[in-house]
RODREN-70331 format. One record per residue: x, y, z of N, C-alpha, C in turn; residue in three letters; residue number from 1. Coordinates in Angstrom, 2 decimals. Example, Ala and Ser with C-alpha at 12.3 -4.5 7.8 and 13.67 -1.06 7.14 Angstrom:
2
n.c1:n.c2:n.c3:ca.c1:ca.c2:ca.c3:c.c1:c.c2:c.c3:code:pos
13.19:-5.69:7.80:12.30:-4.50:7.80:13.20:-3.30:7.80:ALA:1
12.85:-2.25:7.08:13.67:-1.06:7.14:12.90:0.03:7.87:SER:2
end
This chain:
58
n.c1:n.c2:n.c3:ca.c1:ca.c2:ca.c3:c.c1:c.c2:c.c3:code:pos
-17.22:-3.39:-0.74:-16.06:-4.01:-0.12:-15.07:-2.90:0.21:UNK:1
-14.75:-2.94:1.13:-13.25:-2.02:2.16:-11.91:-2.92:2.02:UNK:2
-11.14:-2.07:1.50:-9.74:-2.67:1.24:-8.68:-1.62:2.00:UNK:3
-7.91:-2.69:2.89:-6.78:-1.93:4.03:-5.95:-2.44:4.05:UNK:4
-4.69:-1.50:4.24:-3.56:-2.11:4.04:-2.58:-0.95:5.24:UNK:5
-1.69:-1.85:6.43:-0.88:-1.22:6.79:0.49:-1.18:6.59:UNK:6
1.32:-0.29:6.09:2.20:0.38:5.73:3.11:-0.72:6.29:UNK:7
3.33:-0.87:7.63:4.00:-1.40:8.42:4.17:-3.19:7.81:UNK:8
3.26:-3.90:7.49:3.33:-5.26:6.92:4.09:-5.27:5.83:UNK:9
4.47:-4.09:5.28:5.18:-4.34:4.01:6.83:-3.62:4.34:UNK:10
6.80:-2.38:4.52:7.60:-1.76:5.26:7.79:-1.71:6.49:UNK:11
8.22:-2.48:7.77:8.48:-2.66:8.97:8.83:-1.30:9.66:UNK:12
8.21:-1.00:10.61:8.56:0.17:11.39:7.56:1.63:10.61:UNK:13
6.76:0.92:9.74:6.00:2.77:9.59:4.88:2.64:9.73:UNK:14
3.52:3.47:10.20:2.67:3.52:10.96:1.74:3.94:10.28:UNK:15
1.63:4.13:8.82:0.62:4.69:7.92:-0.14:3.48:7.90:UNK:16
-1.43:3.56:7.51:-2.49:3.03:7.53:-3.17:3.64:6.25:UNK:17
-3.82:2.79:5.76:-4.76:3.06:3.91:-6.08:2.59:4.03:UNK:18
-7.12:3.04:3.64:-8.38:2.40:3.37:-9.19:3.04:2.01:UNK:19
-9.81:2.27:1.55:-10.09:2.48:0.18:-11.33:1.42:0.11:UNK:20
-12.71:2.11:-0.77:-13.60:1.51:-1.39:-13.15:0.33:-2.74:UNK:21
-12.20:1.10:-3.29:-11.52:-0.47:-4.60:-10.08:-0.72:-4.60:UNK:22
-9.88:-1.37:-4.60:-8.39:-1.90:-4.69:-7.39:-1.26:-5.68:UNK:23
-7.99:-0.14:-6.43:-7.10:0.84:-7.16:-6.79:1.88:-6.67:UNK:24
-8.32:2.35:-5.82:-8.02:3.81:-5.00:-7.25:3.43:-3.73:UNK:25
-6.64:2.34:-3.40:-5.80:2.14:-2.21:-4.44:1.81:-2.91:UNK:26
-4.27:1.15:-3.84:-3.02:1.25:-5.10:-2.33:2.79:-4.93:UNK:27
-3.30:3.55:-5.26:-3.03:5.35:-5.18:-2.74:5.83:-3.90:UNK:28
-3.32:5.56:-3.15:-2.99:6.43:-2.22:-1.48:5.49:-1.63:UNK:29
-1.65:4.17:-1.57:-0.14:3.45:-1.07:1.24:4.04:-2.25:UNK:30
0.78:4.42:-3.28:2.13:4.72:-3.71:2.62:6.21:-3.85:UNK:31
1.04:6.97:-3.37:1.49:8.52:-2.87:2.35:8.67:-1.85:UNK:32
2.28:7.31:-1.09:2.79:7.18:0.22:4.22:6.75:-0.07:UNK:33
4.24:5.94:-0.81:5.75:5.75:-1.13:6.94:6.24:-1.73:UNK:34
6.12:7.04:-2.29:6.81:8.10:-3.18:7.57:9.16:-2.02:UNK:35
6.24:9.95:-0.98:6.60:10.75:-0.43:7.54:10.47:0.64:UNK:36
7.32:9.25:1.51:7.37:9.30:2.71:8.73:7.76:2.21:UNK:37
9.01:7.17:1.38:9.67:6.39:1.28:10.98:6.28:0.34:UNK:38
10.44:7.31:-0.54:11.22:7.42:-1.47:11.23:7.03:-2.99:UNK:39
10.30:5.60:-2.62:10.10:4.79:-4.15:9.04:5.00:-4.91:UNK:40
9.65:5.60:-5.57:8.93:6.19:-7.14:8.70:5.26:-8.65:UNK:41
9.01:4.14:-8.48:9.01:3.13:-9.59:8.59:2.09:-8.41:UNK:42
6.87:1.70:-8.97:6.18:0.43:-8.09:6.84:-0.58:-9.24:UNK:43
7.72:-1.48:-9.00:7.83:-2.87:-9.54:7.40:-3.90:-9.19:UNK:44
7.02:-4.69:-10.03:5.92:-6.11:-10.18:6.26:-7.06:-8.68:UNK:45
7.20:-6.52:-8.31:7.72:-7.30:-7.03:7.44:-6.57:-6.10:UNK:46
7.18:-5.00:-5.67:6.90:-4.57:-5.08:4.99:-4.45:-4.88:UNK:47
4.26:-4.26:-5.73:3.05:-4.72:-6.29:2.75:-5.68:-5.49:UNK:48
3.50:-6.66:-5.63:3.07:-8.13:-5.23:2.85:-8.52:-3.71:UNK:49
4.40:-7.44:-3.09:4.16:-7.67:-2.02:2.93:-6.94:-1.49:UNK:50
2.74:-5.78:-1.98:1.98:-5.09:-1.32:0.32:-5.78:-1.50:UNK:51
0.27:-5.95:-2.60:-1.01:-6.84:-2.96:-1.42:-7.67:-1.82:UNK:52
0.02:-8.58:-1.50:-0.26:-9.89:-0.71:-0.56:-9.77:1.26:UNK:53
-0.66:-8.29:0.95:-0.60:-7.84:2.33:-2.02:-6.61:2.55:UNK:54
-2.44:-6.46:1.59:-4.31:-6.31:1.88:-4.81:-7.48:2.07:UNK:55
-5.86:-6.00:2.92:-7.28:-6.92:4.05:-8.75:-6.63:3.02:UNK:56
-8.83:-7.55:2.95:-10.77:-7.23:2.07:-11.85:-7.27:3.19:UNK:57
-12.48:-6.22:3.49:-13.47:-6.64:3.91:-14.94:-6.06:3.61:UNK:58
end
């Protein structure tokens, strides 16, 4: 299974794109992304959630 998630569905206006074999190694790389490029360094259960609710399985 392929798990994708664009940046933009959660954060409006950014153009990163994620793909990942498990839903942890795309966890990682989305919050390398957030860290760097966003600023947020503490994923909270609300932030999680959204992001969760906004991967694609395929």
């Amino acid at each position: 299974m392929t798990f994708k998630l664009a940046c933009g569905d959660v954060m409006p206006g950014c153009a990163a794109h994620f793909e990942a074999d498990t839903q942890g190694e795309l966890m990682q790389q989305v919050g390398a992304h957030a860290a760097a490029d966003h600023g947020i360094t503490e994923i909270t259960p609300d932030v999680a959630q959204a992001v969760e609710g906004k991967i694609v399985r395929y």
